[in-house]
N, C-alpha and C positions, 0 to 999 in steps of 0.2 A: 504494500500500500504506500504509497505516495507520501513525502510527509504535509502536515497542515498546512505549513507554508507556503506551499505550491498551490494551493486551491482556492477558487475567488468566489463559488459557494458554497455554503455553509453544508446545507441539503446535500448537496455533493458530496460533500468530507464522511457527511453521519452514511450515505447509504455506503459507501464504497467501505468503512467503519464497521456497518451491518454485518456484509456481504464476507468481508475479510476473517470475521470472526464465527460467523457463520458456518466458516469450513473448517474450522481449526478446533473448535469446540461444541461437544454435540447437546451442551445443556443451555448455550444462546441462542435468546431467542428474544423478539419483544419485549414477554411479558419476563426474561431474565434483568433485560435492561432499565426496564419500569421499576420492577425492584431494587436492582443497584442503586440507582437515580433518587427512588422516593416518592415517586409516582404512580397512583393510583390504577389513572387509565392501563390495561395493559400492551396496547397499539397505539400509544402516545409517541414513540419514534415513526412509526410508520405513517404515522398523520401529517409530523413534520416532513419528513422527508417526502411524503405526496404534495407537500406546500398546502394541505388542506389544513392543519393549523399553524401557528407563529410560538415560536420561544418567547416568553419575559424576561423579567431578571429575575425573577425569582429561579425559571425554569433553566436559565443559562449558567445558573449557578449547581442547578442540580445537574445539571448535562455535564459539566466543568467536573465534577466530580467521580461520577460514574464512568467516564470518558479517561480518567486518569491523567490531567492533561498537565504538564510542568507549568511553573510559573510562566513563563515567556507565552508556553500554546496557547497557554490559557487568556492570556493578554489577547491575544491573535483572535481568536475562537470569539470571544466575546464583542469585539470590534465587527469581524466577518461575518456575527448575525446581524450586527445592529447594520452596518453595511447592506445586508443583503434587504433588509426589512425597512430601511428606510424610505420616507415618505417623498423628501427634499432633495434636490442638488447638494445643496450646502451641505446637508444631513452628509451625504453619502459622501462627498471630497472630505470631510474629518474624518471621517470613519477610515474612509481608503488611504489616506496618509499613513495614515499609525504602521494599518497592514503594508503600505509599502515597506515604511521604514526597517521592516521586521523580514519582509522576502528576500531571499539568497537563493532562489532560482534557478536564476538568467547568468551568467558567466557573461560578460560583454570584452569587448575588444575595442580600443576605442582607436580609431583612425588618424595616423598622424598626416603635415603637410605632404610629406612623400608619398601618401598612400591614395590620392585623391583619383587617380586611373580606377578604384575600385567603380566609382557614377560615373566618371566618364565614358564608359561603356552599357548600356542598358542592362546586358545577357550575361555581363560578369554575377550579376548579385542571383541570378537565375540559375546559372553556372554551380555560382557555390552551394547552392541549397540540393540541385536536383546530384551530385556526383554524391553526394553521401546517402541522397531518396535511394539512389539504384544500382548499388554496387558497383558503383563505374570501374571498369579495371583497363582503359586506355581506348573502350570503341567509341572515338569522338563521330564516328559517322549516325550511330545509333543516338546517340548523346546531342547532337547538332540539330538531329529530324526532331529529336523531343519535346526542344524549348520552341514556343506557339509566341508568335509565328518562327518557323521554324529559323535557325543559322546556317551559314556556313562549316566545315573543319575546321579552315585555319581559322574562324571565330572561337570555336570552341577549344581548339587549341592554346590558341592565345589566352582565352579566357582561366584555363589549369595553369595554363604556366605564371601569369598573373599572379592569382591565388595560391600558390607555392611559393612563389617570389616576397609576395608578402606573409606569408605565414598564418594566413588564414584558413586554410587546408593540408591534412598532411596523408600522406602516403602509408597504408600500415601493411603487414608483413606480407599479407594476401594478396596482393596488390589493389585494394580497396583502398577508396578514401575516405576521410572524417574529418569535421569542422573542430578546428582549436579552439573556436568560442561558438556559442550560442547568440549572441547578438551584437550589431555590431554598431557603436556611434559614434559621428561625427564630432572632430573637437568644435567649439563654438568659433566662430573668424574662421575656419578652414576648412577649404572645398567648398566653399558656399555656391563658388559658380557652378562646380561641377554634380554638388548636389541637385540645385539648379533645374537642372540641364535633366539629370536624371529624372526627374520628377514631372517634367513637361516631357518628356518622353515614354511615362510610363502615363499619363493623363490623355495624351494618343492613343496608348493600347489599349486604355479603359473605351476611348470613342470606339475603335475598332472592336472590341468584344460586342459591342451593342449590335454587331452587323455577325460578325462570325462565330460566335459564342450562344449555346444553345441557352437556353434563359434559365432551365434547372444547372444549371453548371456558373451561373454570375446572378450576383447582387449588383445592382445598382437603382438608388432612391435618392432621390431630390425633394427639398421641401421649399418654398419660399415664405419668408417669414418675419414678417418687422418685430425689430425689437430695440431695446433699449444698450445705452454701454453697459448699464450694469447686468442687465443679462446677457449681451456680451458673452461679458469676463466669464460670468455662470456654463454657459456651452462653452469656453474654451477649456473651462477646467475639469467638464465635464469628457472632452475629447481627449485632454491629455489622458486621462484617468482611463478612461477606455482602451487608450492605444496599450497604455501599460499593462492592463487586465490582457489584453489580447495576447500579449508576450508571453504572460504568465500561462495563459491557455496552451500554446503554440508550444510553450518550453515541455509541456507536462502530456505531450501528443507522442505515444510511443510506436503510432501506425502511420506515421508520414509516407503519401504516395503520391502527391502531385503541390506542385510552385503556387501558390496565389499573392496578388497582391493587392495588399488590401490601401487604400486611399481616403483620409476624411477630409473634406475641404467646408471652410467657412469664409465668406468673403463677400462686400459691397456688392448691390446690385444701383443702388441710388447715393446718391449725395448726403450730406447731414445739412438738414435746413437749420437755417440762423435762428437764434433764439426767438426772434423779431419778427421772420416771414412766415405766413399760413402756408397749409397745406394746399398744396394744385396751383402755387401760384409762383411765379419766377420774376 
């Protein structure tokens, strides 16, 4: 089982929790862990973990207990319901702070000046994800037709030797490859052009997926929506906080078998009228 800290729901942690112990022990059961706990109900796990009731505090205290969870989990555990159960924006960025502060995850690698060729090429960052999906052991022609739309060899070529060059990929004895990190970020001031660049290039292949991408196989949703700066700030913290969740999902994915790339975008569609001038009127 996965440790807590890897999990951004709660629900999630208790059933996989269940399930784990489920098999290892022939006298658990619900109505074992209702007793543990101190709880009445004997399907009172099962109710939460169906999301058809909510923990309290009273109830996260008894979960905390029966769960056996260290001081630190337990910090975590109780943040990740109140997180998952949250009503607010605001509610939920305190809540997910903490739990960031706590997650050890993600391994990151973070990108020096010399290393900005990794965005300069779109199929590098593609490159590196799919040679560990598929056992890559040198058929760059197989490897080339894969990434959509498809490369070139000497792209994909270039693109291992790259990623060996810089030490984001390494070779193991099989002749397989594997990522020396899990995530990888840009320092702040560096690469910004070729970040850039990256980004208006993969916001193309978002257009193109809308023509050659079957619709069960991509998301994409648009909303238009006036709002204020202060709710603003509210979705932006709300996006950051997503993107991170999603890492944490991604990192904790042991059936990796195809590249996606995912994209949030927030941005002007009008002007900000002067304090002074009505609306519809210029």
């Amino acid at each position: 089982m996965n440790s807590i800290f890897s999990y951004i729901n709660y629900r999630l942690f208790l059933k996989d929790y269940y399930e784990e112990h489920k098999k290892t022990s022939r006298v658990f059961s619900y109505r074992y862990f209702a007793q543990k706990a101190g709880i009445n109900s004997p399907n009172f796990l099962k109710q939460i973990i169906e999301s058809k009731r909510n923990l309290t505090s009273l109830t996260i205290d008894k979960f905390i207990s029966a769960l056996k969870l260290s001081e630190k989990e337990s910090l975590f555990f109780r943040h990740l319901v109140l997180f998952n159960q949250a009503k607010s924006a605001q509610d939920k960025q305190q809540h997910y702070t903490v739990m960031l502060s706590m997650m050890h995850t993600v391994k990151e690698q973070r990108l020096s000046a010399l290393q900005h060729e990794y965005y300069n090429h779109w199929y590098v960052p593609v490159v590196r994800e799919m040679v560990s999906l598929h056992n890559f052991k040198g058929d760059y022609k197989t490897l080339a037709a894969a990434v959509v739309p498809a490369i070139g060899v000497r792209e994909a070529r270039f693109a291992v030797k790259l990623l060996m060059k810089l030490g984001m990929i390494e070779q193991l004895s099989d002749g397989t490859y594997r990522q020396t990190a899990s995530a990888i970020l840009s320092n702040s001031g560096v690469a910004r052009m070729a970040v850039r660049t990256f980004n208006r290039e993969m916001l193309r292949k978002a257009e193109l997926a809308l023509d050659t991408i079957p619709v069960e196989d991509r998301q994409i949703y648009g909303v238009t929506v006036g709002v204020s700066k202060e709710c603003y700030d509210v979705l932006a913290a709300e996006m950051a906080a997503f993107r991170d969740r999603v890492v944490a999902i991604v990192n904790s994915d042991k059936a990796s078998d195809r590249v996606y790339q995912l994209h949030l975008q927030l941005f002007p569609l009008s002007r900000k009228l002067d304090s002074g001038e009505k609306k519809g009127e210029r």
